[in-house]
C-alpha positions as CSV (number, residue, x, y, z in Angstrom):
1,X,0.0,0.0,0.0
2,X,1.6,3.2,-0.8
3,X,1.8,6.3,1.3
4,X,-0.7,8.0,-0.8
5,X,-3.5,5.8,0.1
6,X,-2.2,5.2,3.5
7,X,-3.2,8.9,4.6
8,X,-5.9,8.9,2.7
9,X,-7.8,5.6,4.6
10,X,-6.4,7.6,8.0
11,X,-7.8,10.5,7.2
12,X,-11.8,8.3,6.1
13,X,-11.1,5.8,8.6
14,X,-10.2,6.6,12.2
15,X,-8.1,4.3,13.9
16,X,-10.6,3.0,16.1
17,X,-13.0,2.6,13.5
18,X,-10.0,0.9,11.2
19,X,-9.5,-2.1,13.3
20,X,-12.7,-2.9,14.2
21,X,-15.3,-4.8,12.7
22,X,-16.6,-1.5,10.6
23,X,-13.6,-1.7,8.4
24,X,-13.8,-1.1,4.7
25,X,-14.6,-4.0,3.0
26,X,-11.2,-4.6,1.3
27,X,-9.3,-5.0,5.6
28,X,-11.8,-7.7,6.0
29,X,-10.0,-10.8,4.4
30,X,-7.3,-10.1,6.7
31,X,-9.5,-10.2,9.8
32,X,-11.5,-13.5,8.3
33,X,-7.8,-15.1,7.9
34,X,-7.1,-14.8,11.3
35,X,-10.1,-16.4,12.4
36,X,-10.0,-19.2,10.5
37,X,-6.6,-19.6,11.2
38,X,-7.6,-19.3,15.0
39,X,-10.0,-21.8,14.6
40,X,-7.8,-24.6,12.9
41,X,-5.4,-24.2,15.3
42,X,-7.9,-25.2,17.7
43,X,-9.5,-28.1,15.9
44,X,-6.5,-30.0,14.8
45,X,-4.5,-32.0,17.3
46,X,-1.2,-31.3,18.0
47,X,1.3,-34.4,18.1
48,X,4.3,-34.9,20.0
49,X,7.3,-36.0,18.3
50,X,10.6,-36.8,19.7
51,X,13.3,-34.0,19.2
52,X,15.5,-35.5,16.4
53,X,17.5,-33.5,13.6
54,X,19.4,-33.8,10.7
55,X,21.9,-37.3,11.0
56,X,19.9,-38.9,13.4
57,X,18.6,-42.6,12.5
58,X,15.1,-42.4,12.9
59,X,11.9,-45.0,12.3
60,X,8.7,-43.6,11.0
61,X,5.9,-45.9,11.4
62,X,3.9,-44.7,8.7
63,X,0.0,-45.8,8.1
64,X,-0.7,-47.6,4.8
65,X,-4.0,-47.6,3.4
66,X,-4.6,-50.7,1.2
67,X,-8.4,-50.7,-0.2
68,X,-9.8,-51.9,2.9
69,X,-7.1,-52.7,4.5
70,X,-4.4,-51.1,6.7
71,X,-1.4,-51.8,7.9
72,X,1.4,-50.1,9.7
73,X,4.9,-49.6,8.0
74,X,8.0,-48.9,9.5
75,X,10.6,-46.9,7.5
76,X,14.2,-46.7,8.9
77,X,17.2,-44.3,7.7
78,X,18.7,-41.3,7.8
79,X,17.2,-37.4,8.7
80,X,18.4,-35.5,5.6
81,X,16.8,-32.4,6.2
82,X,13.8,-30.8,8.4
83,X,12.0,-28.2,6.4
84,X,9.3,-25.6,7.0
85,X,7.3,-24.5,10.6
86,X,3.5,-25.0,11.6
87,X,1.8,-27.4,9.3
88,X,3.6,-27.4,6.3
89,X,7.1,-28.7,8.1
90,X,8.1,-32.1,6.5
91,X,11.0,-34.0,7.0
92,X,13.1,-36.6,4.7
93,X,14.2,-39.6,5.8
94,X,16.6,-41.4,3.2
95,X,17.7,-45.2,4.0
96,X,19.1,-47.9,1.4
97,X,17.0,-50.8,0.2
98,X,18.8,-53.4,-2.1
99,X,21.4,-51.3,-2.6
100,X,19.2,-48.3,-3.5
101,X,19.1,-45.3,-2.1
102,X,15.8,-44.4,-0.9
103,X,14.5,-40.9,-0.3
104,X,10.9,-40.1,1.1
105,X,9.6,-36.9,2.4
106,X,7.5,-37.1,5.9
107,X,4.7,-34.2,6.3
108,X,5.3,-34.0,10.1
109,X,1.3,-33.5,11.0
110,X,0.1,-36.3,8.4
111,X,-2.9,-38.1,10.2
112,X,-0.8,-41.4,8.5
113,X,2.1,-40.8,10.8
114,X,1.9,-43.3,13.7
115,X,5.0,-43.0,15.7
116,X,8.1,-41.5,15.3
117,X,11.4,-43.4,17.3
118,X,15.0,-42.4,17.6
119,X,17.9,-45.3,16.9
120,X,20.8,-43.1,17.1
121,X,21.6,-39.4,17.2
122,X,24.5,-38.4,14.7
123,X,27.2,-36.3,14.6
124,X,27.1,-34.0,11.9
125,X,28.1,-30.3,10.9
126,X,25.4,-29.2,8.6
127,X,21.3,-28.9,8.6
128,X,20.9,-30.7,5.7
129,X,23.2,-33.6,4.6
130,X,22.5,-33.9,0.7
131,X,26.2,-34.8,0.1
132,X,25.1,-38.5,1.5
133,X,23.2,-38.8,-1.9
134,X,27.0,-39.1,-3.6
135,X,28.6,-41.4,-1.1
136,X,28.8,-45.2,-0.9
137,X,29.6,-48.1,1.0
138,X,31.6,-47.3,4.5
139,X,31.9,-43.4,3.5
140,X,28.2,-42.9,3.8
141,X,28.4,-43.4,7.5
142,X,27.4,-41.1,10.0
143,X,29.0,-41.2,13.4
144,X,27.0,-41.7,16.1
145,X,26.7,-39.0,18.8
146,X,28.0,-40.3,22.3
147,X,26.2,-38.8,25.4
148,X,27.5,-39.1,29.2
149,X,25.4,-40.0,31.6
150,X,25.5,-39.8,35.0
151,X,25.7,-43.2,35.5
152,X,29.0,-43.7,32.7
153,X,30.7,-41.1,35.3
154,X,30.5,-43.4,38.2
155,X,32.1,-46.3,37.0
């Protein structure tokens, strides 16, 4: 909005009037917006994952819907990346299968999404760990993260 038409709706439109629910016609998709973003906040359930980044071996127990039929899958491998905030965040997970690499991208609130479980935490530099898509064999490794106790300090 330019300053033009800024002073120009201040001048029509007193501020009390401007943010209430006399507003011109054209502030009102903004205020409708809000509530229905309030609203499906509200309705939709909020699920707890375990904290888990990028390098960390991970198993998604994922819902498949057959037909009829459904049946719970487990997918285990890597965290490349975790993407987005609210809603839209996903995650990939990339594991090998026959030798294969594997690469499938998790919406974190998907209603298919039964369970998430860490294996390991990894050590690694970056927030997202593409490079594993070019490495093979024993070089496609990620350390594993090693965390004291308080019971490793007594012995």
């Amino acid at each position: 909005m330019n300053l033009y038409r800024s002073t120009i709706l201040k001048l029509r439109f007193p501020y009390s009037v401007h943010n209430s629910i006399f507003a011109p016609q054209f502030l009102k998709p903004a205020i409708a917006m809000d509530a229905i973003k309030f609203v499906h906040e509200q309705l939709t359930p909020k699920k707890t994952f375990p904290d888990f980044k990028a390098g960390d071996n991970i198993t998604v127990n994922y819902k498949i819907i057959e037909g009829v039929k459904e049946r719970i899958q487990a997918f285990r491998g890597d965290v490349i990346q975790k993407k987005g905030h609210g809603e839209t965040a996903t995650f990939t997970v990339r594991k090998i299968a026959s030798g294969v690499g594997v690469d499938r991208v998790f919406p974190f609130y998907s209603p298919n999404i039964e369970s998430i479980e860490v294996n390991k935490k990894g050590k690694v530099r970056r927030a997202r760990i593409y490079y594993l898509r070019d490495l093979k064999g024993k070089k496609a490794r990620i350390k594993e993260k090693m965390v004291l106790t308080g019971d490793a300090t007594k012995a």
